[in-house]
N, C-alpha and C positions, 0 to 999 in steps of 0.2 A: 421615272421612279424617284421617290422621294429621296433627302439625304438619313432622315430617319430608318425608312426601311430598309434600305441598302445598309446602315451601319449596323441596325439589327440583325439581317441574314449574314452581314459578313462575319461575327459572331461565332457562327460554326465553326470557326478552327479553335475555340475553347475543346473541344476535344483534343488539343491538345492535353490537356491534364488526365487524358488517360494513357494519353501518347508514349510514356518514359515512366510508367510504374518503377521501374529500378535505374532509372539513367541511364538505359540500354537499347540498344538496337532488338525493336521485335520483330519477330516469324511472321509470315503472312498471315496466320491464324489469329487477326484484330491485333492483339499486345500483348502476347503470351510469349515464356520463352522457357518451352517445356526440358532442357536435358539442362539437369544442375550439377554434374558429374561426369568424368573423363568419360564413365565405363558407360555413360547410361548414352551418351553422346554417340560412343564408337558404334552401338547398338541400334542407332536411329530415336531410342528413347522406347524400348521396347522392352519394359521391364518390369512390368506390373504385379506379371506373376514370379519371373525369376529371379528379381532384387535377393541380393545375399551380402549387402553390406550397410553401414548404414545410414546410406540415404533413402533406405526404408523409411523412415521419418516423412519426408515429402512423398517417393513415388508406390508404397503399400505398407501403413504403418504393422499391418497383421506381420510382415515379412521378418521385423526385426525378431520373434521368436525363431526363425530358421537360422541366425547369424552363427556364424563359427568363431566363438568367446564373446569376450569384449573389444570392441574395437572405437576408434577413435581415426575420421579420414575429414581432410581440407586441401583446399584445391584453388585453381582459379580456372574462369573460363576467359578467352582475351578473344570479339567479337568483330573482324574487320566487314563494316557494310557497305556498300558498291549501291548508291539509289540516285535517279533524276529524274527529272520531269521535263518532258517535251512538249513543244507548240511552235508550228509558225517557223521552224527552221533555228528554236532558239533554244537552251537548254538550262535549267536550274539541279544545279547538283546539291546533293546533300552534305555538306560539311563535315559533319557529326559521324566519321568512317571508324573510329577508334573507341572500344570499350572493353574496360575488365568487367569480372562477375564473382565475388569470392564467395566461398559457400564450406561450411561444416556440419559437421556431424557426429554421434558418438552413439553409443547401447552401451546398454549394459544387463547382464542375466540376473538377478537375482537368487542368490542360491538357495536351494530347497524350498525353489515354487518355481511353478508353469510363467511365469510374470516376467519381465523384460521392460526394461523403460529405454526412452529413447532420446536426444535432443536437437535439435538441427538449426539451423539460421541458413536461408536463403533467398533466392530473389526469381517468384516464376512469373513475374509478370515486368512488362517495361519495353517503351523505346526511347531516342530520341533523336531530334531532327533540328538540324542546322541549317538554311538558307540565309543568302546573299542577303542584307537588307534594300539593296537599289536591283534586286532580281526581282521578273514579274510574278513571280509567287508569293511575292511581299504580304501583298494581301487578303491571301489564304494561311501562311505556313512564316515564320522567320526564325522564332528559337522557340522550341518545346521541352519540357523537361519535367518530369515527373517520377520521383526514385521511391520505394517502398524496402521494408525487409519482413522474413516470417520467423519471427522466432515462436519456437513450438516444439512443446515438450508433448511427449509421447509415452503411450504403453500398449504390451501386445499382452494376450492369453494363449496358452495353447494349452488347451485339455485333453487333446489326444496326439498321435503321431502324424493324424491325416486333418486334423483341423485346426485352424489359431484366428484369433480376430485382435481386432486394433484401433486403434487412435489416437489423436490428438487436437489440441488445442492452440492456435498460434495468435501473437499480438502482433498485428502488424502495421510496421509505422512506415508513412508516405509524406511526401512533400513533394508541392508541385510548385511550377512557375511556367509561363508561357509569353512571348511575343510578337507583337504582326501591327504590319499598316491598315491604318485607316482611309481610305477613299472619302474625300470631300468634296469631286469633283473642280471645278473654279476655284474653290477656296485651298484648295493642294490636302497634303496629306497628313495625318496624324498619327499618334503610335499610341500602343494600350500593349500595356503589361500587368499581367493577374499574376498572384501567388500566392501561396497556402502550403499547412500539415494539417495532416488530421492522424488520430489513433481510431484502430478498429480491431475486432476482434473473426477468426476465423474459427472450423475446423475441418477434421480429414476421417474419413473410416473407411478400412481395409476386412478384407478377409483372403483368405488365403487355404485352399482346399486341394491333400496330397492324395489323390485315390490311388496311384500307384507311385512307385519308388522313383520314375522318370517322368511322371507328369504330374505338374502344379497348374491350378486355375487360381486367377486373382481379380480380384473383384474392388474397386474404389470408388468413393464419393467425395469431392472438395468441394465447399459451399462458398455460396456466394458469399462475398463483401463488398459492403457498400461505404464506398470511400464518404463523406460528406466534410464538403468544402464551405463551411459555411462563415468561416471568419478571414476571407478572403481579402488581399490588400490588392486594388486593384488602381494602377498608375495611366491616367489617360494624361498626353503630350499633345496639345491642338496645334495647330496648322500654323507656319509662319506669319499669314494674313490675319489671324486670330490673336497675334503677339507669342506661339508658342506657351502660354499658358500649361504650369503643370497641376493636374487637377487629382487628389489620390479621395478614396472613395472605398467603403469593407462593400463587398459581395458577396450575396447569402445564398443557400440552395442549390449549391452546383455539387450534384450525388453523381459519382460513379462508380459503376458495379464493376467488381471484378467479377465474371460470371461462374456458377458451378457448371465442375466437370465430371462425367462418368466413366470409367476406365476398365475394360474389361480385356484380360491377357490368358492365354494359355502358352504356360511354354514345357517344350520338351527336349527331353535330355536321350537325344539317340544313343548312343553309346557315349564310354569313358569319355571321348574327345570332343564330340560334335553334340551339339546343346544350339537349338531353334527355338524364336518365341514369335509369337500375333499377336499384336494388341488395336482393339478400336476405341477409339478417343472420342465422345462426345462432347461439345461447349456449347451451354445454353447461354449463346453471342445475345439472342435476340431478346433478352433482359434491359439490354442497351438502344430503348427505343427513343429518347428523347434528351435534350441537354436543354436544362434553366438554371437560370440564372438572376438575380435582384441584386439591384443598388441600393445602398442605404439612403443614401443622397443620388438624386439624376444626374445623370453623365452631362456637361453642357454641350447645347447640338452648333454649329456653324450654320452662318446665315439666317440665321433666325427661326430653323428648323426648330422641331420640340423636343426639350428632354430626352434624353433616355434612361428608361427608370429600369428595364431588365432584357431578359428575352427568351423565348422559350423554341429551339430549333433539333426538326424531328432527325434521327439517327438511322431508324429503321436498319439494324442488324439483322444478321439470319444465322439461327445454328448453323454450327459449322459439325464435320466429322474428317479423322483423324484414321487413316489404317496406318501403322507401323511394322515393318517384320527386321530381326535383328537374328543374329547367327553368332555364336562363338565357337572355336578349334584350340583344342589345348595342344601345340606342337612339341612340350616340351612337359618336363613334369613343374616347372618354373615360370614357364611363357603361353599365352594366352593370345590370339589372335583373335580380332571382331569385325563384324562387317551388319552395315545396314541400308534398309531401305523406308520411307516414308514417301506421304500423299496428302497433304494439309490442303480444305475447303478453307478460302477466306468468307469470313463473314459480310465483309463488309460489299453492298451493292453501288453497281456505278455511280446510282444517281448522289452520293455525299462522299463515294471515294476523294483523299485531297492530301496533298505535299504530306501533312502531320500524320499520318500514318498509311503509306505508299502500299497496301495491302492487295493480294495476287494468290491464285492457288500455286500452290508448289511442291518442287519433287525434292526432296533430301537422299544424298548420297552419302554412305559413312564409313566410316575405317578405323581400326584403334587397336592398342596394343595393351597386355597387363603383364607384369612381372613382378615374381615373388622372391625375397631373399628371407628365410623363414616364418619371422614376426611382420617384416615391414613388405609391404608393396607397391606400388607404382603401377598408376592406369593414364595412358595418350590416348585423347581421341580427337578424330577430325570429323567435321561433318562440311557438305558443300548443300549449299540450297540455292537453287533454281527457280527463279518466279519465274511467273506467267507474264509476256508483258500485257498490261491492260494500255487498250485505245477507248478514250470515256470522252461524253459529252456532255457537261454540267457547266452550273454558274459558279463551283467553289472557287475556283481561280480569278475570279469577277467579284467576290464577296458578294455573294447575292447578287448580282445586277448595276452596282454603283460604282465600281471598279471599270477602267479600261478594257471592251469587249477582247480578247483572244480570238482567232480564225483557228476552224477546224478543229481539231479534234486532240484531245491531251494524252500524252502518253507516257504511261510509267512503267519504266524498268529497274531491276531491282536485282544485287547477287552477294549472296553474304558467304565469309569462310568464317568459322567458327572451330578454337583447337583449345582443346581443356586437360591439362595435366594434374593430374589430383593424387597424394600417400595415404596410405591404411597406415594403420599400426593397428596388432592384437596383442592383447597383453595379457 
């Protein structure tokens, strides 16, 4: 295989720029990182229909008309991830084990009308990934990093006691960066580092339907955005036999979709204390079929190889789907106990799973606490998530084919604790 085309398919780990939407460790579920909140975490993220505070804003803007006053809640989520990669008796761990997530919120009622605004900043998408640079993963994965934020102002309607609807609008700013070796064979190895912002625009729409006093149905739609990276600074470092030559270069046309999500929640309120919800999560992943990319100027090849002027390398995502079930116990007339369970499809299939985004279906286990001292409150929550380990056979770890072949078979395992402590105030 040539040195052209191997530099071309190794290439694929530009998915790294969708790797770290927030600078954060993502969920199996591709680079999502669905609970923005103590309560919604302790819950498993099962709150579609039964949000009552307001991060309505992100998880059913309709919801912010059911909120009890004004309220105003900020929080942080602190992210520890457990991920490596195996082959051959040798192991590449992820570096990248520490991250915060800070997130707020606010409503407000408008008086004497059905009307209610809302506003929020958060971060539901991102990972990031840190390997060894002289690790054999060099070639797939080395540092990824990709941060966004959503700010988004909101409003809800409620016309009647049993119906309200919702939405919003968000800007959302991203900035990416990524780096990995290049495989030259004979002529040894080189480095390439890409980096970019872009601005884009989102929105969300909610509804929210009371047919009786203990049961709410909630109904969401998040739409897609499409990051585009088009004035990309992209730093190729050639091979000591080369002179090390730094060669910098814009790259155009690197789109990535944040994909839309459909949210569909029923929850109900068995008595005073005990309050159940279900929610099923749709992600249209498979939005995310291809990754391209163009040089303003050709990348200079080694040995006399040709050019590299772009690349175009396929993704082949798959919807993913999402069941959630969360539970809360009022044990006290102050204190609040929660527990939850989720079931995250990844999207991503063996044959492009790789280092920058270590994706696995998984089982989330959760637990959280809320406490009220009149106006002001306090919500803990934990969640443990459980991948799958995946055994996969591909070239990612080979950069296409150019790269030093691996024996047998790669294996990713993966275990994150995530613990989010977030204050209300109503005023």
């Amino acid at each position: 295989m040539g040195v052209k085309r191997g530099f071309q398919l190794g290439f694929f780990v530009v998915l790294w720029l969708v790797a770290d939407l927030n600078g954060r460790p993502a969920f199996g579920g591709g680079y999502a990182v669905p609970p923005q909140t103590a309560k919604a975490a302790s819950l498993a993220n099962a709150v579609t229909a039964g949000v009552d505070d307001p991060s309505a804003v992100y998880a059913n803007p309709a919801a912010l008309s059911v909120i009890d006053g004004n309220q105003v809640m900020g929080g942080v989520t602190y992210i520890n991830t457990l991920s490596s990669v195996g082959n051959g008796g040798r192991t590449s761990s992820n570096q990248h084990e520490h991250d915060l997530i800070p997130t707020l919120f606010a409503n407000y009622h408008i008086p004497k009308t059905d009307l209610t605004l809302g506003l929020g900043a958060y971060a539901p998408f991102g990972l990031a990934t840190t390997y060894g640079s002289n690790s054999f993963t060099r070639f797939a994965a080395i540092r990824s990093k990709l941060t966004t934020m959503f700010i988004t102002p909101s409003i809800a309607w409620k016309p009647s006691p049993y119906f309200s609807v919702g939405g919003g609008v968000s800007f959302v700013r991203s900035n990416a960066s990524l780096s990995r070796a290049v495989n030259f064979g004979q002529f040894g190895e080189g480095r390439l580092r890409i980096a970019d912002k872009d601005n884009a625009y989102a929105y969300n729409l909610g509804i929210l339907v009371k047919p009786h006093d203990a049961v709410k149905f909630g109904l969401t739609y998040r739409s897609r955005v499409d990051l585009k990276f088009d004035t990309a600074d992209a730093k190729f470092t050639d091979t000591p036999l080369a002179g090390g030559t730094v060669t910098r270069v814009r790259a155009t046309g690197i789109h990535i979709p944040l994909p839309p999500v459909v949210s569909a929640g029923i929850h109900w309120q068995i008595n005073e204390a005990w309050g159940v919800e279900l929610v099923y999560d749709f992600t249209r992943w498979s939005e995310f079929e291809r990754l391209k990319a163009n040089f303003e100027t050709a990348l200079p090849a080694v040995g006399g190889g040709a050019p590299i002027s772009g690349f175009t390398i396929p993704q082949n995502w798959k919807d993913s789907s999402t069941i959630r079930f969360g539970a809360s116990y009022k044990a006290t007339q102050n204190l609040t106990l929660r527990g939850g369970l989720a079931w995250d499809q990844t999207p991503i299939p063996a044959s492009t799973l790789s280092p920058a985004i270590p994706g696995a279906d998984y089982l989330t286990v959760t637990a959280g606490i809320g406490y009220n001292w009149g106006n002001l409150g306090i919500d803990l929550g934990y969640m443990a998530v459980f991948y799958e380990t995946r055994r996969v056979t591909n070239s990612v770890l080979e950069a296409g084919g150019s790269a030093p072949s691996l024996p047998g078979r790669d294996k990713y395992e993966t275990f994150q604790n995530l613990v989010s402590l977030h204050l209300r105030y109503r005023f």
